[in-house]
C-alpha positions as a Markdown table, in Angstrom:
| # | Residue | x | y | z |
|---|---|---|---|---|
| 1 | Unk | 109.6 | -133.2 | 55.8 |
| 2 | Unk | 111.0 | -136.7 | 53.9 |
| 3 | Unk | 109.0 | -139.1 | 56.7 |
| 4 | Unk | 107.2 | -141.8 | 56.1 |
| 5 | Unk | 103.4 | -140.8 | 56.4 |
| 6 | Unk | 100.8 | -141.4 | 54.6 |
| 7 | Unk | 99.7 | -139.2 | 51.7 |
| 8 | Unk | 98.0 | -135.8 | 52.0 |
| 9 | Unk | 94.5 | -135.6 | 50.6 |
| 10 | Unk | 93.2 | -133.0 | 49.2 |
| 11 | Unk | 91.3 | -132.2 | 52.8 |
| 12 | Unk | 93.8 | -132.6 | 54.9 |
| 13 | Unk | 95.7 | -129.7 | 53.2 |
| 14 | Unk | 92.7 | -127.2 | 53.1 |
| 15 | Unk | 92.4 | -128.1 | 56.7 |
| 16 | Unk | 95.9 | -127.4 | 57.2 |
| 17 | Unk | 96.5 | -124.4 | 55.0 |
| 18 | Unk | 93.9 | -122.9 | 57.0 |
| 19 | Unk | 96.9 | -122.2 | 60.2 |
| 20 | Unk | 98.3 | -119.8 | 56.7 |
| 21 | Unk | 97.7 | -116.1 | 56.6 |
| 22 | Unk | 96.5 | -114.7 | 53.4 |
| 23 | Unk | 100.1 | -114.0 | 51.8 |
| 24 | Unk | 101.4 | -117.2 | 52.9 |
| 25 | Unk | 98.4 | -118.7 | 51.3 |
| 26 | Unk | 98.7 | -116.8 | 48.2 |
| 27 | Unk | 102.2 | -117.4 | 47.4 |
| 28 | Unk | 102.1 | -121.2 | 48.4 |
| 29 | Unk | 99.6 | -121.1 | 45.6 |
| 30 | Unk | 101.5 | -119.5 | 43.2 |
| 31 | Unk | 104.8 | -121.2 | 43.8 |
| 32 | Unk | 102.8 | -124.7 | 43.8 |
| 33 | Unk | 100.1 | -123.9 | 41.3 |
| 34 | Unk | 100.8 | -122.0 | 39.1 |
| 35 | Unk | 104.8 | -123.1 | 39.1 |
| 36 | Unk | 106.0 | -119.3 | 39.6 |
| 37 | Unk | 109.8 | -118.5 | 40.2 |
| 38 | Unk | 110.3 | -116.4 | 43.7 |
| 39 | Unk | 111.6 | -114.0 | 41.0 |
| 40 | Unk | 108.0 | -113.5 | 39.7 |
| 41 | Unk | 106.2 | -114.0 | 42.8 |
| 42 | Unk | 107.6 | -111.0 | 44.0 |
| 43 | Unk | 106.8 | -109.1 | 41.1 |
| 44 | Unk | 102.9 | -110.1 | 41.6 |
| 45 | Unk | 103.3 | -109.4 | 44.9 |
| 46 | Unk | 105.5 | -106.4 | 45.1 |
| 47 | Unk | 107.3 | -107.7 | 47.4 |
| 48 | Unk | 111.4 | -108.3 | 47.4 |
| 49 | Unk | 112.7 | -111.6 | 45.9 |
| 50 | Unk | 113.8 | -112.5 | 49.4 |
| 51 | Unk | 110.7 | -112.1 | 51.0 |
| 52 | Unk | 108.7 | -114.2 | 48.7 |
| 53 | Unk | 111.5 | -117.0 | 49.6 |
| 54 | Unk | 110.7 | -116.3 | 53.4 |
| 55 | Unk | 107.5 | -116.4 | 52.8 |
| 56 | Unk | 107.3 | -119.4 | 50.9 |
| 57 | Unk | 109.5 | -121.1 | 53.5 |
| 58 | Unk | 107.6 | -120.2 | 56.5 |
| 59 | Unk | 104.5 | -121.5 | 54.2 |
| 60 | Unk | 105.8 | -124.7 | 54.1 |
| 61 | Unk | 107.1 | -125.3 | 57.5 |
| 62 | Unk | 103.3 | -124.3 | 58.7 |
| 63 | Unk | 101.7 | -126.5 | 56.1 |
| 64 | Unk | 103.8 | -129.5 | 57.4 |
| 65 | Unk | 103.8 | -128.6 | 61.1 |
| 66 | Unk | 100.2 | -128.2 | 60.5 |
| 67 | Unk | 99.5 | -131.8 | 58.8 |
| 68 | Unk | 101.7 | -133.7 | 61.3 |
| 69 | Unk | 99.3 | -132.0 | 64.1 |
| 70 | Unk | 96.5 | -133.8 | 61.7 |
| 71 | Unk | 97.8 | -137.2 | 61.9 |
| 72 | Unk | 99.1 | -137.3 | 65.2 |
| 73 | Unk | 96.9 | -139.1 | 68.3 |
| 74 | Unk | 96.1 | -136.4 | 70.5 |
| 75 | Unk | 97.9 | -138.4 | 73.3 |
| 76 | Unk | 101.1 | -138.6 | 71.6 |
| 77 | Unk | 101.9 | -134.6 | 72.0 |
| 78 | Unk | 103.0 | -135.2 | 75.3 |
């Protein structure tokens, strides 16, 4: 993720987050905005503490996968 791009905006990442699905979503929002632990993100979410890290992983390899797409020519995908 440490490349040299230029810096999300704001739309770029609700453009992006849309590729999440709803728990994804939610707990990139918690761990992000509201500065959870996984440890109470899985309470919330009654889910196991190692599922919220999953979770919050695959959130954030989405989210970036999902931006580069963004900033990327459509040409240079091949």
């Amino acid at each position: 993720m440490a490349r040299d791009r230029p810096t999300a905006t704001p739309e770029r990442l609700e453009k992006a987050a849309a590729c999440l699905c709803a728990l994804e979503r939610e707990v990139l929002i918690l761990s992000a905005g509201e500065r959870l632990s996984n440890e109470e993100i899985a309470e919330r979410l009654g889910v196991s503490t190692e599922a919220a890290e999953r979770l919050l992983a695959k959130a954030l390899r989405k989210l970036d996968r999902a931006i580069e797409r963004l900033e990327r020519p459509w040409w240079k995908f091949w």
